[in-house]
TORKOL-4160 file (C-alpha; in steps of 0.2 Angstrom, whole numbers, padded with zeros to 4 digits, m for minus):
317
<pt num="1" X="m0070" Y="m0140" Z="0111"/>
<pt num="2" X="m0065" Y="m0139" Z="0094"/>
<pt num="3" X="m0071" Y="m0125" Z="0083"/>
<pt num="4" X="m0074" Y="m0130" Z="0066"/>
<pt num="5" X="m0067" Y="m0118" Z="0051"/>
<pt num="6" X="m0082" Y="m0117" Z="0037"/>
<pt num="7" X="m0075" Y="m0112" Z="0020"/>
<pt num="8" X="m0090" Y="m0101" Z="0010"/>
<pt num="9" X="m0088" Y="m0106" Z="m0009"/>
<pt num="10" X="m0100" Y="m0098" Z="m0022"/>
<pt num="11" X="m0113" Y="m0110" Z="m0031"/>
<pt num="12" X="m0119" Y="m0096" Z="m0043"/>
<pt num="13" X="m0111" Y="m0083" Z="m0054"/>
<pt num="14" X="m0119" Y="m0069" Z="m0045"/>
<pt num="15" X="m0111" Y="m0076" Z="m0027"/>
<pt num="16" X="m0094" Y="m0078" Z="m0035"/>
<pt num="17" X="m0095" Y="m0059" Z="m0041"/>
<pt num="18" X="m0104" Y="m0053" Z="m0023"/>
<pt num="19" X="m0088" Y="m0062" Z="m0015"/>
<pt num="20" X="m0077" Y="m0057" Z="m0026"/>
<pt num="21" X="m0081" Y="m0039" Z="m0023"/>
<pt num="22" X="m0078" Y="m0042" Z="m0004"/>
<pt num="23" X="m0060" Y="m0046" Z="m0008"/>
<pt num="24" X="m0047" Y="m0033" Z="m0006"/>
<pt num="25" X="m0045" Y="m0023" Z="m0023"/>
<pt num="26" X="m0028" Y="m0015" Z="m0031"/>
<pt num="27" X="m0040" Y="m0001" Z="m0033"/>
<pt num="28" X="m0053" Y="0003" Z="m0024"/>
<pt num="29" X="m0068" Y="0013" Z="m0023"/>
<pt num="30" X="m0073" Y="0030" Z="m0016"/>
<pt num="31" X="m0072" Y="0029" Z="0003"/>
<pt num="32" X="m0089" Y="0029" Z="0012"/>
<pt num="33" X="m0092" Y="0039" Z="0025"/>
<pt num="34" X="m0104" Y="0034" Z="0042"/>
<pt num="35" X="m0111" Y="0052" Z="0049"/>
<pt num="36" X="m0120" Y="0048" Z="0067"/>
<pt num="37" X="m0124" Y="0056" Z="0082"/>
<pt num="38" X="m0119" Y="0054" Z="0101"/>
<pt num="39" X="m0128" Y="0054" Z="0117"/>
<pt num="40" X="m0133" Y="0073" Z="0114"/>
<pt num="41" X="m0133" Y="0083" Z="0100"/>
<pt num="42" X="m0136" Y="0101" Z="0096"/>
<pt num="43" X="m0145" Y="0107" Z="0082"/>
<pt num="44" X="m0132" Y="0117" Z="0074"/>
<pt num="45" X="m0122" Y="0099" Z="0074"/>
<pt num="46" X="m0138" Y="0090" Z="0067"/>
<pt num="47" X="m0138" Y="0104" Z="0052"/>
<pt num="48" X="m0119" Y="0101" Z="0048"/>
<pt num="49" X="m0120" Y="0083" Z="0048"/>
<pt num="50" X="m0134" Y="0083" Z="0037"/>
<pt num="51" X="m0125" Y="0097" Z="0025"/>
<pt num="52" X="m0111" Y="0087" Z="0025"/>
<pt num="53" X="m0121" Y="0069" Z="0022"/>
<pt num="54" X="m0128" Y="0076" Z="0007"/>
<pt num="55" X="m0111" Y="0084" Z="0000"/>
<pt num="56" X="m0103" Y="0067" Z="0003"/>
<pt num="57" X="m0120" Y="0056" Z="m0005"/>
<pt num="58" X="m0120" Y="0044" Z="m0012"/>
<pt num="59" X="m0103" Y="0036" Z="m0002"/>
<pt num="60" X="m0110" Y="0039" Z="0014"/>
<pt num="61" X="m0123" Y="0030" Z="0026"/>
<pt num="62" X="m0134" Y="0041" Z="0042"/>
<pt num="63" X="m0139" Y="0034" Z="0056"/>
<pt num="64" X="m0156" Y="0041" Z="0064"/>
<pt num="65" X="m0153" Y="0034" Z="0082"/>
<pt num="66" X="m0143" Y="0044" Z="0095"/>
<pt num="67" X="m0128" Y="0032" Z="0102"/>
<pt num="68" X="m0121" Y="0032" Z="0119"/>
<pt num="69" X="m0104" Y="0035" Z="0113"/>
<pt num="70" X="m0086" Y="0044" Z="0122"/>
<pt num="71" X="m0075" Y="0039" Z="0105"/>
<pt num="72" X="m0059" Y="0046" Z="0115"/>
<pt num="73" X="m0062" Y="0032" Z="0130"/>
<pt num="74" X="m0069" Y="0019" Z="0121"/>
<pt num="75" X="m0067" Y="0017" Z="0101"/>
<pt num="76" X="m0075" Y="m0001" Z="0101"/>
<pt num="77" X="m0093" Y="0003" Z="0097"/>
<pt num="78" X="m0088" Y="0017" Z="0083"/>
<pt num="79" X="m0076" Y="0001" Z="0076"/>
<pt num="80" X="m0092" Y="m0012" Z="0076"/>
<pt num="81" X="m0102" Y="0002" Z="0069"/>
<pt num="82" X="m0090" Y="0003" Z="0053"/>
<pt num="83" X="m0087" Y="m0014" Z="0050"/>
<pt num="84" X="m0105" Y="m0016" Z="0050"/>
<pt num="85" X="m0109" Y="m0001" Z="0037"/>
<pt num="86" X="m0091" Y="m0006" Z="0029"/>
<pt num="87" X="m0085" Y="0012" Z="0030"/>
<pt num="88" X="m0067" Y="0018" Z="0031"/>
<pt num="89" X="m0073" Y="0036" Z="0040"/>
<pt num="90" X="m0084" Y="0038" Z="0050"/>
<pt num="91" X="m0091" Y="0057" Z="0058"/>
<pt num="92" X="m0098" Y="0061" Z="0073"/>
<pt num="93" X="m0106" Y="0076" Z="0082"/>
<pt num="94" X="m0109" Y="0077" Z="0101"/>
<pt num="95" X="m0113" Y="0091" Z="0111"/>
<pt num="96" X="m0110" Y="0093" Z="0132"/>
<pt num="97" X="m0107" Y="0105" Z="0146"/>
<pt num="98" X="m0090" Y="0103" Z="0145"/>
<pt num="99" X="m0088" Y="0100" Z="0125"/>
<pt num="100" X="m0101" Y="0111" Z="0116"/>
<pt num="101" X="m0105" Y="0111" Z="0099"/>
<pt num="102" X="m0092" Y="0095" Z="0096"/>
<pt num="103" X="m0088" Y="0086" Z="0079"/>
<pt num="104" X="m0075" Y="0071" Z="0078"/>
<pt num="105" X="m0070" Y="0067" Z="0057"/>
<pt num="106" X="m0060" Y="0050" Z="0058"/>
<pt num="107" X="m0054" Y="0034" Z="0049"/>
<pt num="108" X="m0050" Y="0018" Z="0050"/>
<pt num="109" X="m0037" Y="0006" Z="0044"/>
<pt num="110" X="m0042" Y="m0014" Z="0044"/>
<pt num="111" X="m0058" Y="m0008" Z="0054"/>
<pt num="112" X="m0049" Y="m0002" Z="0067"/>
<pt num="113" X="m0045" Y="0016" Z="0074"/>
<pt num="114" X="m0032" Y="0024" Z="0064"/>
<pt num="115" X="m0033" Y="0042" Z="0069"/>
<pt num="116" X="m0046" Y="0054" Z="0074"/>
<pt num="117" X="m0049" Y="0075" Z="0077"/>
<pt num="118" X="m0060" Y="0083" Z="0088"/>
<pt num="119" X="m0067" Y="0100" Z="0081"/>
<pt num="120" X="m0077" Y="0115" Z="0089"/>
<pt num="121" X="m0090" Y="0120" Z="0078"/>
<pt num="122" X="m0089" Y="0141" Z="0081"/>
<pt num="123" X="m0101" Y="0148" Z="0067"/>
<pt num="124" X="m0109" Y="0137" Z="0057"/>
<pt num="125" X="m0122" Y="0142" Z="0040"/>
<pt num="126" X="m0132" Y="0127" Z="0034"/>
<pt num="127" X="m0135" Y="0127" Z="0014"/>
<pt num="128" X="m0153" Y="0131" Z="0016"/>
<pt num="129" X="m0147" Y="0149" Z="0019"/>
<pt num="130" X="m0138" Y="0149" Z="0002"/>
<pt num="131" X="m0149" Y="0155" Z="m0012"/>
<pt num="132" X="m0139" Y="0148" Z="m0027"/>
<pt num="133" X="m0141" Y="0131" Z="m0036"/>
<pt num="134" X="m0135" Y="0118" Z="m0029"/>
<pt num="135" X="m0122" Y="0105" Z="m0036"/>
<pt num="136" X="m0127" Y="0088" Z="m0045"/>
<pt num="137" X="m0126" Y="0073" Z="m0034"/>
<pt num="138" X="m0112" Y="0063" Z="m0034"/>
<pt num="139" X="m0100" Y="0078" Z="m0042"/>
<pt num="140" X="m0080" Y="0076" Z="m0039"/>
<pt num="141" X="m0075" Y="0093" Z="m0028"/>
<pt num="142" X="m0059" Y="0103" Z="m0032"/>
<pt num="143" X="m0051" Y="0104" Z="m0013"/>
<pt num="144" X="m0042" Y="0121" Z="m0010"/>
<pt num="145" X="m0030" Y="0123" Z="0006"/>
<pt num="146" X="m0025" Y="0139" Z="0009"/>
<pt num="147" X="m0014" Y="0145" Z="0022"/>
<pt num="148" X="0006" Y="0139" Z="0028"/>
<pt num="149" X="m0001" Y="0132" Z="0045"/>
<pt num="150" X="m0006" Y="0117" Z="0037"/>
<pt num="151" X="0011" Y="0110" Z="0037"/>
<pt num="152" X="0017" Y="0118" Z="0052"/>
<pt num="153" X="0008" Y="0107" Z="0066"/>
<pt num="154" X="0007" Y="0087" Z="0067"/>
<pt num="155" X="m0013" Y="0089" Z="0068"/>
<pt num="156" X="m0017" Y="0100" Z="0054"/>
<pt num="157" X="m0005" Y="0089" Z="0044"/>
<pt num="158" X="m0016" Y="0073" Z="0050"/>
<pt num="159" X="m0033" Y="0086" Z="0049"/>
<pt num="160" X="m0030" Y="0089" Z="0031"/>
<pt num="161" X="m0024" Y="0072" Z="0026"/>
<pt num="162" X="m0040" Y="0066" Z="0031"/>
<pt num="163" X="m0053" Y="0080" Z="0023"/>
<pt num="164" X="m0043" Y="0072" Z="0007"/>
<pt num="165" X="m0048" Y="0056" Z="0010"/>
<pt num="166" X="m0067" Y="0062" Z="0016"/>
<pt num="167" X="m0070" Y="0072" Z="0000"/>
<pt num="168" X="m0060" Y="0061" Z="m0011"/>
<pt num="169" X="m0070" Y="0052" Z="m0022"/>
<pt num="170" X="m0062" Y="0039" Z="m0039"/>
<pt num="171" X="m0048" Y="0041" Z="m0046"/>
<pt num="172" X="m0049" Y="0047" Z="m0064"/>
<pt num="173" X="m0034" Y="0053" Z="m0077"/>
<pt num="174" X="m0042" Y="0066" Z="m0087"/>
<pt num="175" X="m0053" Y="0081" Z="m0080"/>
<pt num="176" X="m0067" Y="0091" Z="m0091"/>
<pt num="177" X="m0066" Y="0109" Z="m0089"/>
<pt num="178" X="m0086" Y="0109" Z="m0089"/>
<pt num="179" X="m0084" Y="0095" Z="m0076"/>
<pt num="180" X="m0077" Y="0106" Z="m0063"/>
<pt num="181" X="m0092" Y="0111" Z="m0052"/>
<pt num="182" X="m0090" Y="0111" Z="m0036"/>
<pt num="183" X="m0075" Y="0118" Z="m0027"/>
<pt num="184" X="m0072" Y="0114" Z="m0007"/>
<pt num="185" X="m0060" Y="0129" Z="0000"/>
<pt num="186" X="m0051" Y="0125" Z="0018"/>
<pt num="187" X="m0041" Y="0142" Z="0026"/>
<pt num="188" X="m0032" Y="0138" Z="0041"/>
<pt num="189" X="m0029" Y="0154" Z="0048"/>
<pt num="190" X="m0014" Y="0161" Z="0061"/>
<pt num="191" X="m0026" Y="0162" Z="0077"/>
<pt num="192" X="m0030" Y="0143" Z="0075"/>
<pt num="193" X="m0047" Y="0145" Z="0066"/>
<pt num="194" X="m0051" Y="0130" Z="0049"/>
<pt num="195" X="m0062" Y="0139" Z="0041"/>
<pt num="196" X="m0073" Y="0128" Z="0028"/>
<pt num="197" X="m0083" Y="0135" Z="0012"/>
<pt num="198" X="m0091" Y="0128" Z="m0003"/>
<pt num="199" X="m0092" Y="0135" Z="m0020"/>
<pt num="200" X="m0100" Y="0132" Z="m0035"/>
<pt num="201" X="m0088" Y="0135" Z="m0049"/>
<pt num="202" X="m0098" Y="0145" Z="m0065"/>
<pt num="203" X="m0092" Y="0146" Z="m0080"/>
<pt num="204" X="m0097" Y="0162" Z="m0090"/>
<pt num="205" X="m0092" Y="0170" Z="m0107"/>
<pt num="206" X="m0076" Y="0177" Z="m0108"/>
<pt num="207" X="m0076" Y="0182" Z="m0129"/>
<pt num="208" X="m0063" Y="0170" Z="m0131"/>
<pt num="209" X="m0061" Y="0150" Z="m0132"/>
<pt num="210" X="m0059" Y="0150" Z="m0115"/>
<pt num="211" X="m0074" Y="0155" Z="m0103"/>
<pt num="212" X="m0073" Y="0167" Z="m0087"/>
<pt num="213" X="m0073" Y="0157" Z="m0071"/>
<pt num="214" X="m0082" Y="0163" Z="m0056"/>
<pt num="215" X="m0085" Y="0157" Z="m0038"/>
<pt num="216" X="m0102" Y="0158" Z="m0032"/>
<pt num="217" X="m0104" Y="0152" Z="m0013"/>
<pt num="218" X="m0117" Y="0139" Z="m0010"/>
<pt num="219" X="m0113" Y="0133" Z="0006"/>
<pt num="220" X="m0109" Y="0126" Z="0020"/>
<pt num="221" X="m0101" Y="0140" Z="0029"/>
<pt num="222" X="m0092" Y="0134" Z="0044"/>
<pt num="223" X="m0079" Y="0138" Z="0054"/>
<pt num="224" X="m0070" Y="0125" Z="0064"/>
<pt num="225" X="m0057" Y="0126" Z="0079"/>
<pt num="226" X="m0045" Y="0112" Z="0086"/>
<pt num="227" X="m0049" Y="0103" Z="0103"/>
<pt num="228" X="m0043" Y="0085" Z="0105"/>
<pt num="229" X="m0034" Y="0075" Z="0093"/>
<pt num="230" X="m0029" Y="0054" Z="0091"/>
<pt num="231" X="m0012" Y="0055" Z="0080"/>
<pt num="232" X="m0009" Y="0038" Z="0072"/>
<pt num="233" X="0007" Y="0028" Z="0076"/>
<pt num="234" X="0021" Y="0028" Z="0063"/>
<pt num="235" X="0021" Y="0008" Z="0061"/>
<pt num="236" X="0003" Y="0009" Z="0058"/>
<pt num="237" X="0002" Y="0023" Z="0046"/>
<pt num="238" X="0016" Y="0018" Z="0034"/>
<pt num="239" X="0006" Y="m0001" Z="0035"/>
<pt num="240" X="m0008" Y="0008" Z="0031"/>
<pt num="241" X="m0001" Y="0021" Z="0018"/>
<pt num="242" X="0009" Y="0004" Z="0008"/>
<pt num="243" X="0006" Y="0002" Z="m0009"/>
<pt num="244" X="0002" Y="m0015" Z="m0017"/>
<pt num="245" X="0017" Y="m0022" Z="m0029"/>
<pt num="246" X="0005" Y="m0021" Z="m0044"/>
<pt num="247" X="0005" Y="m0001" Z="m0043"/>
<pt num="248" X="0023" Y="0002" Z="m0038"/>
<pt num="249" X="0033" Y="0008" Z="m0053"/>
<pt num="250" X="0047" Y="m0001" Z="m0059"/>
<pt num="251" X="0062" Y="0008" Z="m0064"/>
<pt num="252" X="0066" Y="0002" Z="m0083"/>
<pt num="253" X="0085" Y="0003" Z="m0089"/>
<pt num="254" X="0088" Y="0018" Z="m0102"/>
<pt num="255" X="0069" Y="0027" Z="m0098"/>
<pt num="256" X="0065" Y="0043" Z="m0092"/>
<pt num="257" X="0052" Y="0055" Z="m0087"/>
<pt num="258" X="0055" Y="0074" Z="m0090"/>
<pt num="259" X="0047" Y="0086" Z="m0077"/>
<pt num="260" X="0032" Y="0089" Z="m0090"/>
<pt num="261" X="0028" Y="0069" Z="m0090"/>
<pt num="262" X="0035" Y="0065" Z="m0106"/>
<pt num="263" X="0044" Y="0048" Z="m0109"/>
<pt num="264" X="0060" Y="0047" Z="m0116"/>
<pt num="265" X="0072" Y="0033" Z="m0121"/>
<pt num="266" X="0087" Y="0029" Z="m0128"/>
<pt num="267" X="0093" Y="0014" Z="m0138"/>
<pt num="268" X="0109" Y="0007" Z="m0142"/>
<pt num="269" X="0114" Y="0001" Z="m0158"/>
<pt num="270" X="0129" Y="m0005" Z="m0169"/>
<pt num="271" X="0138" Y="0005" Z="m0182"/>
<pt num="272" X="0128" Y="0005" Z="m0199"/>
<pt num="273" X="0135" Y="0009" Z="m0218"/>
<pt num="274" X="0121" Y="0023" Z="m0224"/>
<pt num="275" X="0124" Y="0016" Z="m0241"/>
<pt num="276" X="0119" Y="m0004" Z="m0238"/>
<pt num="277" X="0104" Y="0004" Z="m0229"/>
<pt num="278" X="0088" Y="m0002" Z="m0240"/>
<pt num="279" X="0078" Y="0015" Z="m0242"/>
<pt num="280" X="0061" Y="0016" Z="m0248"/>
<pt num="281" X="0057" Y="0013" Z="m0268"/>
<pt num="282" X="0051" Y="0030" Z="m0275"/>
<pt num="283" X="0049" Y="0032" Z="m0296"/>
<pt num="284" X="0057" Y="0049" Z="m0296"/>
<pt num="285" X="0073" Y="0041" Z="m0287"/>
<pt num="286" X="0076" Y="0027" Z="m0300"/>
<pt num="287" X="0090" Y="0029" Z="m0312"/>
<pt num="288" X="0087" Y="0032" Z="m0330"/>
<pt num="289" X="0096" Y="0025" Z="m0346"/>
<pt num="290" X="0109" Y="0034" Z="m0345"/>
<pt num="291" X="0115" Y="0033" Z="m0331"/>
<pt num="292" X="0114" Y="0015" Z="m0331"/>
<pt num="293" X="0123" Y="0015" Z="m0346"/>
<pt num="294" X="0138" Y="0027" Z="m0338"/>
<pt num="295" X="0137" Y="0016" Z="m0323"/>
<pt num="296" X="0140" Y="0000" Z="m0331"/>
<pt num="297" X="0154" Y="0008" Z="m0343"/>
<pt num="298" X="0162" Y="0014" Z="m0328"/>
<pt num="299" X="0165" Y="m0005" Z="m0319"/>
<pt num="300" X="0171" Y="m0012" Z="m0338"/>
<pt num="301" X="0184" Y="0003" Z="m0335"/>
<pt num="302" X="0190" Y="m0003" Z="m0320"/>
<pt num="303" X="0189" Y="m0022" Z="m0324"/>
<pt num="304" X="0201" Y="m0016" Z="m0339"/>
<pt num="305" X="0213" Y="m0007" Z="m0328"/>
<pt num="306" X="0214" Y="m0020" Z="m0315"/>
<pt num="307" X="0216" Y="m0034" Z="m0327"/>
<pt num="308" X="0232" Y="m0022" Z="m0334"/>
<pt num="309" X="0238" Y="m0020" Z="m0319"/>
<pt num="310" X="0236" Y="m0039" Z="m0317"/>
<pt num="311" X="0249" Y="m0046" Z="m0332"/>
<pt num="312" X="0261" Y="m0032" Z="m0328"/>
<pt num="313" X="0263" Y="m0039" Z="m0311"/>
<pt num="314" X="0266" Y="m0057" Z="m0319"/>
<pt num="315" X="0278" Y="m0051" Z="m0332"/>
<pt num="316" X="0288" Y="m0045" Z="m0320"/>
<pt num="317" X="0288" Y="m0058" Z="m0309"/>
């Protein structure tokens, strides 16, 4: 039986710009992120995944319904669920006998399982307990990662490579100091502990042009401990990590970058004579009458002596 290939081609304008957007970008967009739940969930878990839902809002999708999910045997159904919502990470929170209290943070490459980290939520302060202001929707967080032991193990390495691409949101070039509000601070202690809190960053008068910065904490306050962990293979990670050819840099003959970012180049010319070189017409650098006049009775002196010079050779000859 012969299955039979449809090509979709867009009639309208609008559907030519709905599957253009469907297409793979050079640069894409923030990274949305699907929170849901497992077979059981306690309510500290339910309170973080809301906390973090509304940090990571609007990029991020909820699902209400408790799913009969074991992501470490089977990844299938978390891999149909983000194809479906069409989001690169996904979060879930489980709780059991054997596993209390449990949160798994992932992602996915292609819409399958690239890596995963299963943490033990210990303590756990929801931002209702917080009394501060809260941060405008939507706002770019400043991550902070304190502590050496993130480049020590394989896991924190992958653990920390993925809360940048969970709180990551668009690229941008240039960052407003007033801009600045909300800083997310990671500490990854020596006895194994990731502690997570959330600041709101408060600008205050300093008498000078530039303001007095204080952190004041808004929450969530939680601290996380390692349990399992799916580390991605190396094929798959660098397929995953590669760069399209339209944002690799190419390396341009006699250009250079300093360590500051400044461009400098160097060009090759021929030798040039500084006094056939045409410089600019200014009225204070014109000649005046007289020395024109000196000028021109200096060449009728020379003419005079070469012309000497001249019949003196021939007379002698």
């Amino acid at each position: 039986m012969s299955v039979m290939q449809r090509v979709v081609k867009a009639t309208t304008r609008k559907g030519k710009k709905v599957l253009m957007k469907k297409e793979p970008q050079v640069i894409e967009g923030p990274k949305r992120a699907l929170f849901f739940q497992g077979r059981k969930t306690s309510e500290k878990v339910r309170s973080l995944l809301k906390d973090l839902y509304d940090i990571k809002k609007p990029d991020a999708s909820k699902l209400s319904r408790k799913n009969d999910i074991t992501i470490f045997e089977n990844a299938k159904p978390v891999e149909d669920f983000c194809k479906k919502h069409e989001t690169p990470l996904f979060m879930m929170g489980s709780h059991s006998k054997k596993r209390p209290d449990n949160l798994v943070v992932g992602r996915m490459y292609n819409y399958a399982l690239l890596d995963m980290i299963e943490l033990y939520v210990e303590s756990y302060e929801g931002l209702k307990e917080f009394a501060a202001s809260k941060i405008t929707l939507g706002t770019k967080p400043c991550l902070v990662f304190n502590g050496p032991q993130w480049d020590l193990s394989d896991e924190l390495k992958q653990l920390k490579s993925i809360f940048i691409d969970f709180f990551h949101r668009e690229y941008v070039e240039n960052v407003r100091l007033q801009g600045i509000e909300h800083t997310i601070s990671f500490n990854a202690t020596p006895d194994g502990k990731i502690l997570l809190r959330s600041y709101k960053v408060v600008l205050k008068k300093s008498g000078c042009r530039t303001p007095r910065i204080e952190l004041e904490e808004i929450g969530p306050r939680v601290d996380f401990t390692l349990r399992r962990s799916k580390l991605p293979e190396e094929d798959l990670m660098r397929e995953a990590c590669r760069k399209p050819k339209e944002l690799k840099v190419t390396k341009k003959k006699n250009i250079s970058t300093d360590e500051l970012g400044s461009t400098h180049g160097r060009i090759h010319i021929g030798k040039q004579d500084i006094h056939k070189l045409q410089t600019r017409k200014m009225k204070g650098l014109k000649k005046t009458a007289a020395e024109r006049k000196a000028e021109k009775s200096k060449v009728r002196t020379v003419l005079v002596v070469n012309n000497d010079i001249n019949t003196m050779k021939k007379k002698r000859g």
